[in-house]
OpenMM code with the backbone's topology and positions (N, CA, C; nanometers):
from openmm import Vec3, app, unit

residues = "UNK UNK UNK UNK UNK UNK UNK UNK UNK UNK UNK UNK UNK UNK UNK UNK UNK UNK UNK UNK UNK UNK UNK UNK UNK UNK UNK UNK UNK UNK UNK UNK UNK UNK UNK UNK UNK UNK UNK UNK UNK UNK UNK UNK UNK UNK UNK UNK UNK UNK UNK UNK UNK UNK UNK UNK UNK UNK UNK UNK UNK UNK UNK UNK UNK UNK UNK UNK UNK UNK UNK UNK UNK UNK UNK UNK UNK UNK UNK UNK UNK UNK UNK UNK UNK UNK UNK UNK UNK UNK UNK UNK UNK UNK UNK UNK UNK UNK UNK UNK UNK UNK UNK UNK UNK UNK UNK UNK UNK UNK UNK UNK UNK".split()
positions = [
    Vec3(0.0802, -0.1200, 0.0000),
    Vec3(0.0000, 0.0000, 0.0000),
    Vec3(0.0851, 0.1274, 0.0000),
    Vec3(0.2207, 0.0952, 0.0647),
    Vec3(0.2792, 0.2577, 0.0646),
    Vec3(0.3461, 0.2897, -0.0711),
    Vec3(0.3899, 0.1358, -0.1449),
    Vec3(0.4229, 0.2046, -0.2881),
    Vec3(0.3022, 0.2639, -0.3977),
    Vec3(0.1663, 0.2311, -0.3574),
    Vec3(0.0861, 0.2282, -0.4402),
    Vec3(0.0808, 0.4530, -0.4370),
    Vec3(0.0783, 0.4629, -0.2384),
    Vec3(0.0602, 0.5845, -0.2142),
    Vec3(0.2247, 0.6516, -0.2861),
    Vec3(0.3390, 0.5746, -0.2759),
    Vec3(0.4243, 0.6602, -0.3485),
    Vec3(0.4260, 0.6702, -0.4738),
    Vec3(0.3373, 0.6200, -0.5607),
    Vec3(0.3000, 0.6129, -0.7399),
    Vec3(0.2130, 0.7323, -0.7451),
    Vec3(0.1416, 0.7960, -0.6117),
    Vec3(0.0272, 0.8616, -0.6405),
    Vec3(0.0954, 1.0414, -0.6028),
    Vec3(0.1829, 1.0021, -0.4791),
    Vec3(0.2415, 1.1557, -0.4742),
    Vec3(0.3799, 1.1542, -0.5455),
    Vec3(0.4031, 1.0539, -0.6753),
    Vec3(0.5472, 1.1043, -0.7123),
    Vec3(0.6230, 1.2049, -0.7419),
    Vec3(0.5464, 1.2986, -0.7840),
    Vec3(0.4961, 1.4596, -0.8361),
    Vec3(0.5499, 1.5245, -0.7242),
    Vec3(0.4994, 1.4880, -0.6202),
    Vec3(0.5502, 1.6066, -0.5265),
    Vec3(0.6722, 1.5794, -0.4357),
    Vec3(0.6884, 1.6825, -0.3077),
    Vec3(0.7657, 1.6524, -0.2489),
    Vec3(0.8473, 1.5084, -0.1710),
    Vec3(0.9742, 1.4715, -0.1719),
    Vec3(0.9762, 1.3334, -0.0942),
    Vec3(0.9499, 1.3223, 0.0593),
    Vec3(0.8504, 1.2023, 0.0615),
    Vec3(0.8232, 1.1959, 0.2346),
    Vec3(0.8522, 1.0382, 0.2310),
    Vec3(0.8210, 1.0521, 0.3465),
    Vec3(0.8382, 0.8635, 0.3881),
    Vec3(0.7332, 0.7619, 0.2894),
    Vec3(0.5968, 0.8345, 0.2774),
    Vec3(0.5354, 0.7566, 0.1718),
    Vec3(0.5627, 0.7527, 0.0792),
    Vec3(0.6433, 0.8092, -0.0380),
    Vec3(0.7048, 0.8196, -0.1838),
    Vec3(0.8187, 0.7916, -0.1808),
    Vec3(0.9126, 0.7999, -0.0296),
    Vec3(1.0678, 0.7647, -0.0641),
    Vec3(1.0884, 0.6131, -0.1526),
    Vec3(1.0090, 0.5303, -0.1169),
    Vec3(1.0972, 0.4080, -0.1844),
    Vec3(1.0711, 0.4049, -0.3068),
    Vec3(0.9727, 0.4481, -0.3663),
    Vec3(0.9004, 0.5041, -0.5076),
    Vec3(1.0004, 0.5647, -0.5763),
    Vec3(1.0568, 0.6576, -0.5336),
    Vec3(1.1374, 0.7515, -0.5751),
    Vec3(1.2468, 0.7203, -0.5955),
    Vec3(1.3016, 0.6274, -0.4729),
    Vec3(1.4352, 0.5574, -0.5438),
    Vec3(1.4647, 0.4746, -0.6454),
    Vec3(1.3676, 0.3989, -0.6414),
    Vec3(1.2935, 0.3062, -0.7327),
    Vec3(1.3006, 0.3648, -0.8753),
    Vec3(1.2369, 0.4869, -0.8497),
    Vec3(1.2424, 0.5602, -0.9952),
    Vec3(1.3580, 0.6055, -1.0562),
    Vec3(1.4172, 0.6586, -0.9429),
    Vec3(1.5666, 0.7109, -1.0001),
    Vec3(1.6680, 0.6309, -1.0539),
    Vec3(1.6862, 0.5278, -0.9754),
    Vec3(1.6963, 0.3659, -1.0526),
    Vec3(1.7172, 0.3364, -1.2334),
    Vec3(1.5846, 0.2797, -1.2127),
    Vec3(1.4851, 0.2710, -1.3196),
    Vec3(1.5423, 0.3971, -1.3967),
    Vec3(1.5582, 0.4920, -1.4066),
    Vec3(1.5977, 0.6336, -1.4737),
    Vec3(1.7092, 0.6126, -1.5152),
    Vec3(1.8105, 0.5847, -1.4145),
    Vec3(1.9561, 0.5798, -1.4839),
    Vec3(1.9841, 0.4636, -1.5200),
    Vec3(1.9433, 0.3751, -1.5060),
    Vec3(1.9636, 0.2397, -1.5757),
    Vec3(1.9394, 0.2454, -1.7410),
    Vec3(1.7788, 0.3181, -1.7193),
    Vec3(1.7373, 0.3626, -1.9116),
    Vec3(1.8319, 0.4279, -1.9545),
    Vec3(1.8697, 0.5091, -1.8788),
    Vec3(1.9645, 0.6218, -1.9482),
    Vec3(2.0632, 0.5855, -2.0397),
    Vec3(2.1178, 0.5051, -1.8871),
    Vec3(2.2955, 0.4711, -1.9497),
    Vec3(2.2686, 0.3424, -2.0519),
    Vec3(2.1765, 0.3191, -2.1330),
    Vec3(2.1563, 0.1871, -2.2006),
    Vec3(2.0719, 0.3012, -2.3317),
    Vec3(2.0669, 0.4337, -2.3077),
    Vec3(2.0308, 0.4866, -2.4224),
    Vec3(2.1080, 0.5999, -2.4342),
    Vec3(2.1994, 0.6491, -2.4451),
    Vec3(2.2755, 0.7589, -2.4529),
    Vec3(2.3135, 0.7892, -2.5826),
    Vec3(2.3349, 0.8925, -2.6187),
    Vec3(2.3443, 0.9166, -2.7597),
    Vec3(2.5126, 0.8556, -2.7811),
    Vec3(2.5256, 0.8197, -2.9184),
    Vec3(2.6431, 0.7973, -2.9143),
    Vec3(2.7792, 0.8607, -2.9869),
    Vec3(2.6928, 0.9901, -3.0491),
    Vec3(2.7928, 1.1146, -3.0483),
    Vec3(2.7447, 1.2515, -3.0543),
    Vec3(2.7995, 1.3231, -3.0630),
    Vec3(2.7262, 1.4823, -3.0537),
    Vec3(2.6471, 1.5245, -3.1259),
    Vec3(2.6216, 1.4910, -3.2474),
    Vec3(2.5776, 1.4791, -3.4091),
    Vec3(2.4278, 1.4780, -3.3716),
    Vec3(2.3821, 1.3604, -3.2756),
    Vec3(2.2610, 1.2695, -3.2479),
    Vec3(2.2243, 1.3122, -3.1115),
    Vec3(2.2811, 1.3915, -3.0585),
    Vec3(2.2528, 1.4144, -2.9181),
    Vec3(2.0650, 1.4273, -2.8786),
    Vec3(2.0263, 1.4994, -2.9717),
    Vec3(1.8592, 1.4591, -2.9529),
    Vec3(1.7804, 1.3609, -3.0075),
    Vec3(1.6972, 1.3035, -2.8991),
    Vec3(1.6147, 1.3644, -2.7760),
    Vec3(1.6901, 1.2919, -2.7110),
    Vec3(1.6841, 1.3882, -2.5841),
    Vec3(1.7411, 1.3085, -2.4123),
    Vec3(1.6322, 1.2413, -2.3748),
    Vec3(1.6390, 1.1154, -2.3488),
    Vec3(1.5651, 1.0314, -2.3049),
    Vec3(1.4735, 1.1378, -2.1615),
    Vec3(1.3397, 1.0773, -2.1534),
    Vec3(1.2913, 1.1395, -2.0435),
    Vec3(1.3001, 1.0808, -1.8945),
    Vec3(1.2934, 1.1999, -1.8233),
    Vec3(1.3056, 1.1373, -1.6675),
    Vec3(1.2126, 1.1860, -1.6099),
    Vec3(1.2007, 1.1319, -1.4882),
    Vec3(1.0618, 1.1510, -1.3415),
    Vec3(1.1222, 1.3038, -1.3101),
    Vec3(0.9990, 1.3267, -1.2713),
    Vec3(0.9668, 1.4751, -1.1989),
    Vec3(1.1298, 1.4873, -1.1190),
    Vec3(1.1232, 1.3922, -1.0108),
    Vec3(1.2124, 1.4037, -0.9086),
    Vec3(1.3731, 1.4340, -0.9963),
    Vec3(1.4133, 1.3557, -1.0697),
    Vec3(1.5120, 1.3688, -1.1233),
    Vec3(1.5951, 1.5043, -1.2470),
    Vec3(1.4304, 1.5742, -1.2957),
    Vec3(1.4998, 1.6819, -1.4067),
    Vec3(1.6200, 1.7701, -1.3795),
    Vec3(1.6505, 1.8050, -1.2535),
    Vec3(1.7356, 1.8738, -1.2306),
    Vec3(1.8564, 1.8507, -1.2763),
    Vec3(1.8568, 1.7036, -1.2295),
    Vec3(1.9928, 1.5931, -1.2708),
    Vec3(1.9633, 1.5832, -1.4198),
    Vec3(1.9105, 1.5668, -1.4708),
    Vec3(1.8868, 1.5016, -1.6087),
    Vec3(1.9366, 1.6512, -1.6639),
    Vec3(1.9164, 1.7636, -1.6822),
    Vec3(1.9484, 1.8986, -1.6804),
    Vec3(2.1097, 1.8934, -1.7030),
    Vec3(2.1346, 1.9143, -1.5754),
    Vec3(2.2874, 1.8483, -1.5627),
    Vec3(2.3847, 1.7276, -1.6336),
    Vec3(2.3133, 1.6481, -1.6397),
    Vec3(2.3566, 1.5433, -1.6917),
    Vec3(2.4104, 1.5659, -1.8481),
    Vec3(2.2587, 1.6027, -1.8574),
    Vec3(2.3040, 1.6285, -2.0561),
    Vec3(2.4051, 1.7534, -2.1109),
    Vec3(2.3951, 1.8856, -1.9691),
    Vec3(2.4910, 1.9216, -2.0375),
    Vec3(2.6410, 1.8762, -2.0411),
    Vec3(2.6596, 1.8201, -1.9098),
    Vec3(2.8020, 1.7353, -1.9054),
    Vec3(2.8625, 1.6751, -1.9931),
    Vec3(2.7095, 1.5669, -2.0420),
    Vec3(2.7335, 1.4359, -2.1689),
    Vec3(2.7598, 1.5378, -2.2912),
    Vec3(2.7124, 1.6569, -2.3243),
    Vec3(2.7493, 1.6985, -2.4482),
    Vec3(2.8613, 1.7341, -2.4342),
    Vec3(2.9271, 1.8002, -2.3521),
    Vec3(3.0151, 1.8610, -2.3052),
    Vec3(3.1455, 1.7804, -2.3657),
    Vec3(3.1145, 1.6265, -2.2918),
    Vec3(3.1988, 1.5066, -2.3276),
    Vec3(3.1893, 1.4603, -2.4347),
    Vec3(3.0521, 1.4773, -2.5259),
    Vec3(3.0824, 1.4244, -2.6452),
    Vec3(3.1910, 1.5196, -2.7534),
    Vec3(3.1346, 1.6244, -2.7151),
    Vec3(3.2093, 1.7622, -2.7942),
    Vec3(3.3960, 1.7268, -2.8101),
    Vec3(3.4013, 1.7481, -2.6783),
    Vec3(3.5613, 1.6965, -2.6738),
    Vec3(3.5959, 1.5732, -2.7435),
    Vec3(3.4853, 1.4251, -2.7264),
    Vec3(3.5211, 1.3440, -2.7710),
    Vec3(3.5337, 1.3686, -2.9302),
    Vec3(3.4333, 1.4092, -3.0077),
    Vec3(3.4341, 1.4523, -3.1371),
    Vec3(3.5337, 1.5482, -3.1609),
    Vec3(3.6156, 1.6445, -3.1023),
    Vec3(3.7032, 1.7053, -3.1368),
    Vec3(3.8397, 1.6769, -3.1539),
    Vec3(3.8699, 1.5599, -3.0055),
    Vec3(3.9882, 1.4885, -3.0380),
    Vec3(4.0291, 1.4060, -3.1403),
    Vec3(3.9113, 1.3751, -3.2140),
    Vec3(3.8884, 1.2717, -3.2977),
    Vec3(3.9061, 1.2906, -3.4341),
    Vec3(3.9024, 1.4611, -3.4315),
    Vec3(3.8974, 1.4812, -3.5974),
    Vec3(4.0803, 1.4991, -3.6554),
    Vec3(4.0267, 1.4875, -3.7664),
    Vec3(4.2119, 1.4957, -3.8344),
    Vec3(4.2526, 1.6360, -3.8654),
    Vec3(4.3522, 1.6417, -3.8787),
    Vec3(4.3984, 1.8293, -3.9233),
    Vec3(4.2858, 1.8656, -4.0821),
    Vec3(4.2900, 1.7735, -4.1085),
    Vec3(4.2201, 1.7921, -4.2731),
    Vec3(4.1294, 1.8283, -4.2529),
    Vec3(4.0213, 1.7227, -4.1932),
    Vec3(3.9437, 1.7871, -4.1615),
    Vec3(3.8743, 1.8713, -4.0788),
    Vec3(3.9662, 1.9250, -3.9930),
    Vec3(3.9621, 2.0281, -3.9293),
    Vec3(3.9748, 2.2031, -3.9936),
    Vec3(4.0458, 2.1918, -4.0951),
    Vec3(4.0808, 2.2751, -4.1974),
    Vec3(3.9562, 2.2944, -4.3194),
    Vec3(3.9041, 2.1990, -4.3336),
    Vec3(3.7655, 2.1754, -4.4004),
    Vec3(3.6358, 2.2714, -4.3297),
    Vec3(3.6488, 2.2191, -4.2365),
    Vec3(3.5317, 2.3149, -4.0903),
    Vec3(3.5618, 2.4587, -4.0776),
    Vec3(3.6980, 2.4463, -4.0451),
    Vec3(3.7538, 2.6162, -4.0804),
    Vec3(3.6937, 2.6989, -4.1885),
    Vec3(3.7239, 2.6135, -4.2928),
    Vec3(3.6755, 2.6710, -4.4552),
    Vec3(3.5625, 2.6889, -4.4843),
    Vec3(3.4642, 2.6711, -4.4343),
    Vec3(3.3350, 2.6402, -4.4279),
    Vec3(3.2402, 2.7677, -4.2728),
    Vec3(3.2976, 2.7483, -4.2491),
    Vec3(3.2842, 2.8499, -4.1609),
    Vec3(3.3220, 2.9966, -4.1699),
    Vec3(3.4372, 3.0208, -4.2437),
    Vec3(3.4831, 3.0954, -4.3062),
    Vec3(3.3764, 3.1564, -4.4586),
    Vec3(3.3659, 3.0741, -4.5195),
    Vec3(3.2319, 3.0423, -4.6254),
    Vec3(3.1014, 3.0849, -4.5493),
    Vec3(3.0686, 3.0362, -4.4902),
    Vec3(2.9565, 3.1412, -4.4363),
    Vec3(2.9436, 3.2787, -4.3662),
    Vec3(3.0725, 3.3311, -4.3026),
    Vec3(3.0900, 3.4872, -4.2370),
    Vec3(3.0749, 3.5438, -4.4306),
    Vec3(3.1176, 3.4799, -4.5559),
    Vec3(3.1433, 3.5717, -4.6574),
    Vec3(3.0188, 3.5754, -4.7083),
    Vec3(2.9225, 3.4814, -4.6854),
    Vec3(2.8041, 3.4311, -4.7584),
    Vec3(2.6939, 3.5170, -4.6846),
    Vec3(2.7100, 3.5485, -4.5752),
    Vec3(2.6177, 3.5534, -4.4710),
    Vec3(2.5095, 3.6904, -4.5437),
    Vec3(2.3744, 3.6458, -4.5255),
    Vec3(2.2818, 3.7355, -4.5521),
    Vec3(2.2526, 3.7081, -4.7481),
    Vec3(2.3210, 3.5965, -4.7223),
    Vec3(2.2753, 3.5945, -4.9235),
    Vec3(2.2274, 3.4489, -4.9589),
    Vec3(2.1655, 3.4516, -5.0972),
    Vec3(2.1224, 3.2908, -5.0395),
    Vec3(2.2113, 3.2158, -5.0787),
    Vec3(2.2522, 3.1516, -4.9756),
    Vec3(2.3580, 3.0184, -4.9988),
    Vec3(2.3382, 2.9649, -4.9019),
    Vec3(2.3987, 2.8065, -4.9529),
    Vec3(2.3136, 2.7228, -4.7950),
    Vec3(2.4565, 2.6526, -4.8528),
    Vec3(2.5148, 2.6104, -4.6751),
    Vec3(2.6052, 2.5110, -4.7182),
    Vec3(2.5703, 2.3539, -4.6415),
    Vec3(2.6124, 2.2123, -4.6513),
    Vec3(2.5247, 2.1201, -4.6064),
    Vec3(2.5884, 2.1431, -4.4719),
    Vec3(2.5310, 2.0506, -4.3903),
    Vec3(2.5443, 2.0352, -4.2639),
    Vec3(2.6713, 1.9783, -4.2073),
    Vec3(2.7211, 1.8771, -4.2811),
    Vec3(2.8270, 1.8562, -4.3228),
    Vec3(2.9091, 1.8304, -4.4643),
    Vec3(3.0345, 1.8387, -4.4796),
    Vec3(3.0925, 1.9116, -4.5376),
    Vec3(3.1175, 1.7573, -4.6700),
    Vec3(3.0514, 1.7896, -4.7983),
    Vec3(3.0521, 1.6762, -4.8460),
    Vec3(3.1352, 1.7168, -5.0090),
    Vec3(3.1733, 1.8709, -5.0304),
    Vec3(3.2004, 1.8714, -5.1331),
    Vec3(3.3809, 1.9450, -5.0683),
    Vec3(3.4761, 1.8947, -5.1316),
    Vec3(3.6023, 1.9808, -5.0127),
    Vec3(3.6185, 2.1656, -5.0829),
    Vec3(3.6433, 2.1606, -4.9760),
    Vec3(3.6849, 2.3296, -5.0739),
    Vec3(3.8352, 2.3248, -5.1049),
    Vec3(3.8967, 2.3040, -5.2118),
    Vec3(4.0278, 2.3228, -5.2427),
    Vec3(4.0802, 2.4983, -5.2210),
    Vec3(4.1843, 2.5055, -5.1431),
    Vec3(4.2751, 2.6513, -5.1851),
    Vec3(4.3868, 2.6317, -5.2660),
    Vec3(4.4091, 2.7255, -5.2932),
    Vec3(4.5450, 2.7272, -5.3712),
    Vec3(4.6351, 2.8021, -5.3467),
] * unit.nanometer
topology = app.Topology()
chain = topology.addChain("A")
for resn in residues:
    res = topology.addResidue(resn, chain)
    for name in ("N", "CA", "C"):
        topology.addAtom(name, app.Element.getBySymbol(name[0]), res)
């Protein structure tokens, strides 16, 4: 009966009737989580959802995880194409306000000379 009453106030504050509910949930929360996490920065949405009790963390969480993916994706790239991103970025401060669209990623190279 007291988990049934902690299913019913999960929403609100924790008391003795919702505590085991709640742990339960938080649980259950990070278990989904860490078995769905994005698996690079690219894909980062949607963050899986969490219980009332937990958004704060979940808040936190994701900005950390991007945080970590970012770096991870940055260590990862090669000078080339790092120089590619440059160029392209560069390509749009010259473009900017005209119509040109460049893709999302970078599929045609820009040669200099």
């Amino acid at each position: 009966m007291p988990f049934i009453k902690g299913f019913i106030t999960r929403n609100g504050e924790p008391t003795e009737e919702n505590r085991a509910f709640l742990s339960l949930a938080k649980v259950q929360w990070l278990n989904r989580l860490a078995r769905s996490l994005p698996k690079n920065i690219l894909h980062r949405k949607p963050w899986p959802p969490c219980p009332y009790v937990c958004k704060e963390a979940s808040e936190y969480l994701e900005k950390l995880y991007a945080v970590h993916l970012s770096r991870v994706y940055r260590r990862n790239l090669t000078p080339e194409r790092k120089r590619q991103f440059e160029l392209k970025v560069l390509a749009e401060k010259i473009f900017k306000g005209r119509y040109f669209c460049l893709k999302n990623d970078i599929q045609i190279k820009i040669i200099v000379k």
